[in-house]
C-alpha positions, 0 to 999 in steps of 0.5 A: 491464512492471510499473512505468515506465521511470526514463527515463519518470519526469521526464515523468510528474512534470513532466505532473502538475505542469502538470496540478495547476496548469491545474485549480487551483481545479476539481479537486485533482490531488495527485502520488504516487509508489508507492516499491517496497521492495526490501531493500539498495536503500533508498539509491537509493529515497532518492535517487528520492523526495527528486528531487522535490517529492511530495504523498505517497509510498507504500511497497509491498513486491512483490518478494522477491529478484527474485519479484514477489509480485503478479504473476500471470505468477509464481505458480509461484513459490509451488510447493514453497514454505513458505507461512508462511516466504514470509509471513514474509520478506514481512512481515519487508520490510513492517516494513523498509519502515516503519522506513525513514521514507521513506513517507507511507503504506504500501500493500496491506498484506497484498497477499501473500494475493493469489493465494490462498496462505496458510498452513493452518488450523494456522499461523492463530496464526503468521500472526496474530503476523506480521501484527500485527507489521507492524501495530505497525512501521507504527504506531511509524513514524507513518506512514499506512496505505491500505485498498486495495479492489482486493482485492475483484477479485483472486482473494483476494476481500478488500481489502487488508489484511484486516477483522481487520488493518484492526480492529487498525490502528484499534486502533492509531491507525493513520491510513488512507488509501483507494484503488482501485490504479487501473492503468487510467482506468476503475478509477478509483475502484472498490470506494471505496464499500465501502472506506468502508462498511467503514472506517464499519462499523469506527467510523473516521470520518476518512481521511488526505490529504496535500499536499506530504507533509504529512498532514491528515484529513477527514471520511469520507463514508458 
């Protein structure tokens, strides 16, 4: 319930394409695919996002065996829980994720802090290094990151990933990429103006865009 049916997808991908090609010249409609990472699954995510001729493909890691990290009707999953192991098996994917070479962007990074669970004040340091791990598989992979501003609506209150990852991805040289994970029309757009805000305020004065998988920049509009 969560994502579209395989069968749904040729559909969606021959939509978009004739979407693209009526408003050439007006509006440019760039076509994405959100390719989940699921460890012992990377053959035929492969074999999904070489189908067809992307703009971007973004990488997003959701799932933990079969938990469904970002899905609220799962968080009694956390009950018992070591909060830290569970980050860091989470963050041990998102290094996967990158390391695979098939995204262009890795989406919501830390998108595991959604519901609020987070390890104590104690295992600050910890979750640091695990973080910053990612960070550095992501910027040895060469691929694009998204600030993602949903986050401002979740109950985390803050966009994903955070200002400190976000300062350490600018660090980095991680290029970034901005979105409002908009899974309806009229969200379309939401929280960007603070998503650019916050990219200025960090002294990032471009973001990356893709067409046919290729990355180009432009210049970051405050």
């Amino acid at each position: 319930e969560m994502a579209m049916p395989m069968d749904e997808l040729p559909r969606y991908v021959e939509e978009c394409f004739s979407l693209k090609e009526r408003y050439r010249g007006q509006i440019d409609v760039r076509v994405g695919l959100e390719g989940d990472y699921i460890e012992g699954w990377e053959t035929e995510i492969h074999a999904i996002i070489e189908r067809y001729p992307w703009d971007y493909v973004i990488g997003s890691v959701h799932f933990l065996g079969e938990w469904d990290i970002t899905d609220f009707r799962q968080t009694h999953h956390w009950e018992g829980k070591d909060i830290l192991e569970v980050y860091r098996q989470y963050y041990d994917a998102v290094s996967k994720a990158a390391a695979t070479g098939m995204y262009d962007i890795m989406g919501h990074t830390d998108v595991i802090k959604r519901f609020g669970f987070v390890p104590s004040t104690e295992q600050t340091e910890e979750r640091i290094s695990l973080e910053n791990a990612a960070l550095q598989a992501i910027a040895k992979s060469g691929c694009a990151m998204e600030l993602n501003a949903s986050g401002l609506s979740k109950p985390c209150a803050e966009m994903f990933p955070s200002r400190r990852m976000l300062t350490e991805a600018i660090r980095l040289g991680i290029p970034l990429t901005m979105g409002s994970d908009a899974h309806d029309p009229m969200k379309l757009g939401e929280y960007l103006p603070e998503a650019e805000a916050l990219l200025h305020e960090l002294g990032c004065t471009e973001v990356a865009v893709f067409e046919g998988r290729h990355r180009s920049f432009i210049p970051l509009n405050v």
